[in-house]
C-alpha atoms as one frame of an Amber mdcrd trajectory, in Angstrom:
protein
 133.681  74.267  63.965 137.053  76.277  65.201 138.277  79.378  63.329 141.017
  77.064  61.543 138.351  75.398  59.377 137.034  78.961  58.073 139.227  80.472
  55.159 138.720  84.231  53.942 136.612  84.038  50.533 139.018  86.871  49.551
 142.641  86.367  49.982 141.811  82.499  50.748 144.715  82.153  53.033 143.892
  83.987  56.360 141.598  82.015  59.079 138.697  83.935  59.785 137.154  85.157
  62.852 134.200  84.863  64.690 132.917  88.525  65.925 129.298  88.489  67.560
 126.636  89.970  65.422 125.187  92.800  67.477 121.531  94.602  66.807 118.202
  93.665  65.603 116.591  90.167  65.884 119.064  88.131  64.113 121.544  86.089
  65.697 125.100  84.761  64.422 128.276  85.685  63.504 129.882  87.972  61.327
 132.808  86.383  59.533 135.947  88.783  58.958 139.239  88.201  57.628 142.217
  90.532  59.595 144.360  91.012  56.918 141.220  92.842  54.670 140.971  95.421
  58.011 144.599  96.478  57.411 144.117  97.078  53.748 141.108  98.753  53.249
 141.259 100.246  49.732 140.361 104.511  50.007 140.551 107.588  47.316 143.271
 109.622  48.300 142.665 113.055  49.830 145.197 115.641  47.561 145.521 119.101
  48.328 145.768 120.310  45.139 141.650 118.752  44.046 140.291 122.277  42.997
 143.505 122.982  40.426 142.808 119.219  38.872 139.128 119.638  38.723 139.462
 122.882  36.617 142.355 121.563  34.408 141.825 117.714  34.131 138.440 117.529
  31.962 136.246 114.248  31.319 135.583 112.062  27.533 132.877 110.497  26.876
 132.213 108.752  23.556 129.066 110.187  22.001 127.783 108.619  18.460 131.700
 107.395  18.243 132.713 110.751  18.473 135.273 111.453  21.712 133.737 114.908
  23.358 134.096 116.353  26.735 131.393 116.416  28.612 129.496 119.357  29.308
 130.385 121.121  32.857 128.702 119.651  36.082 128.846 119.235  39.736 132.042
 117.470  40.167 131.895 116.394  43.372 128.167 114.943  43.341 126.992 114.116
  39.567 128.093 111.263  37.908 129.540 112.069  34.628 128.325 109.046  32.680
 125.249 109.153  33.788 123.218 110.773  30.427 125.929 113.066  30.077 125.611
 115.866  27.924 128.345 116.336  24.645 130.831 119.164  24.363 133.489 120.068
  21.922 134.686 117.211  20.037 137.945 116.071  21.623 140.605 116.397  19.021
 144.579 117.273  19.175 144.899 114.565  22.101 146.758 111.584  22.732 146.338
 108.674  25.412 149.455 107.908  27.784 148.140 106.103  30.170 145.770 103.834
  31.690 145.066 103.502  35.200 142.934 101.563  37.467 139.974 104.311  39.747
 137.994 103.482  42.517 134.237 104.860  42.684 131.814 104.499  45.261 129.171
 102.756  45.063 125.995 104.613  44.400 123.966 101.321  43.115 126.090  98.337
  43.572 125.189  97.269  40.171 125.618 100.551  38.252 129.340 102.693  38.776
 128.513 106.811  39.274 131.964 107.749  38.908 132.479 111.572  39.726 135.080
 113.750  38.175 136.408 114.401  41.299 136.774 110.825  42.067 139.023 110.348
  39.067 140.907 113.504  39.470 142.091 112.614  42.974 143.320 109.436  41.804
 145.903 110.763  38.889 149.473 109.321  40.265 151.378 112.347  40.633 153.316
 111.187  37.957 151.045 112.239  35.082 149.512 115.594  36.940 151.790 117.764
  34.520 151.085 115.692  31.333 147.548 115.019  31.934 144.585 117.197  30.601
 141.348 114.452  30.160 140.494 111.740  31.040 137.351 108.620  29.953 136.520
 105.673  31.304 137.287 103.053  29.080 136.420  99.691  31.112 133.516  99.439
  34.169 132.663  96.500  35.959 130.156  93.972  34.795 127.117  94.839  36.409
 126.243  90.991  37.077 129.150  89.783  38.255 131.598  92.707  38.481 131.601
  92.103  42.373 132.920  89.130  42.021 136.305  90.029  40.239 137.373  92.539
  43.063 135.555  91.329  46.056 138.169  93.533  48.787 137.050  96.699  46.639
 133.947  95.885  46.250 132.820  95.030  50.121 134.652  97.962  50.554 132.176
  99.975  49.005 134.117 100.803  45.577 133.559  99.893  41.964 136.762  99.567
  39.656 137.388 101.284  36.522 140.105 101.620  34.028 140.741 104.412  33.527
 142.917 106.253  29.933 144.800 109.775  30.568 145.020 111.899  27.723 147.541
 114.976  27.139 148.143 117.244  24.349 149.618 115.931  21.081
């Protein structure tokens, strides 16, 4: 078999390429495409992470009612994991939706940290935008399968809805 007859699972267009495997007892090959190494999907760094962290706050729905969440680690706790309810969320208005990476901290669960979200707010809604909630996670059977590049990259996708003042 030559490279030519293996095609990338994700793009399906690129040839793959053989790389030796390299440790432990197995032997074999490690099959890579080249164009997912240029693209490797990452959370922006932003300079300005402490300012959104104190201004940009997380929804959850609790009993149908949209509350912040109570305040938590930001960088390490996942805010949808048995969150805890705050004031009800009223006088707001969604704007926009927008697609967040979060790292995987079970492959079949998302633990999406405020800080995660925060960092990924285009720059575009920073003035306008004053919550946030999670609206759409991955299927934890098959989520992988939708976004395989993000997902072998170590990232869940979410969608996620910006809220500001009404």
């Amino acid at each position: 078999m030559n490279n030519l007859d293996l095609i990338c699972n994700t793009c399906h267009k690129v040839p793959l390429q053989r790389t030796a495997f390299l440790g432990g007892p197995c032997s074999g090959v490690i099959l890579s495409c080249p164009g997912r190494l240029l693209a490797q999907p990452k959370i922006p760094d932003v300079e300005d992470l402490e300012d959104r962290i104190g201004r940009i706050r997380p929804l959850f729905l609790f009993a149908d009612e949209l509350r912040f969440v109570q305040e938590q680690n930001p960088y390490t706790r996942s805010f949808t994991w048995d969150p805890e309810a705050g004031d009800l969320a009223v006088g707001l208005r969604p704007f926009a939706i927008i697609e967040t990476l979060h790292t995987h901290g079970f492959w079949r669960r998302m633990q999406p940290t405020i800080q995660e979200v925060v960092r990924q707010i285009p720059d575009k809604y920073l003035e306008r935008c004053i919550a946030f909630l999670i609206v759409a996670e991955p299927d934890p059977i098959i989520g992988h399968l939708a976004r395989p590049l993000e997902f072998n990259s170590g990232f869940h996708v979410a969608r996620t809805q910006l809220f500001e003042k009404e």
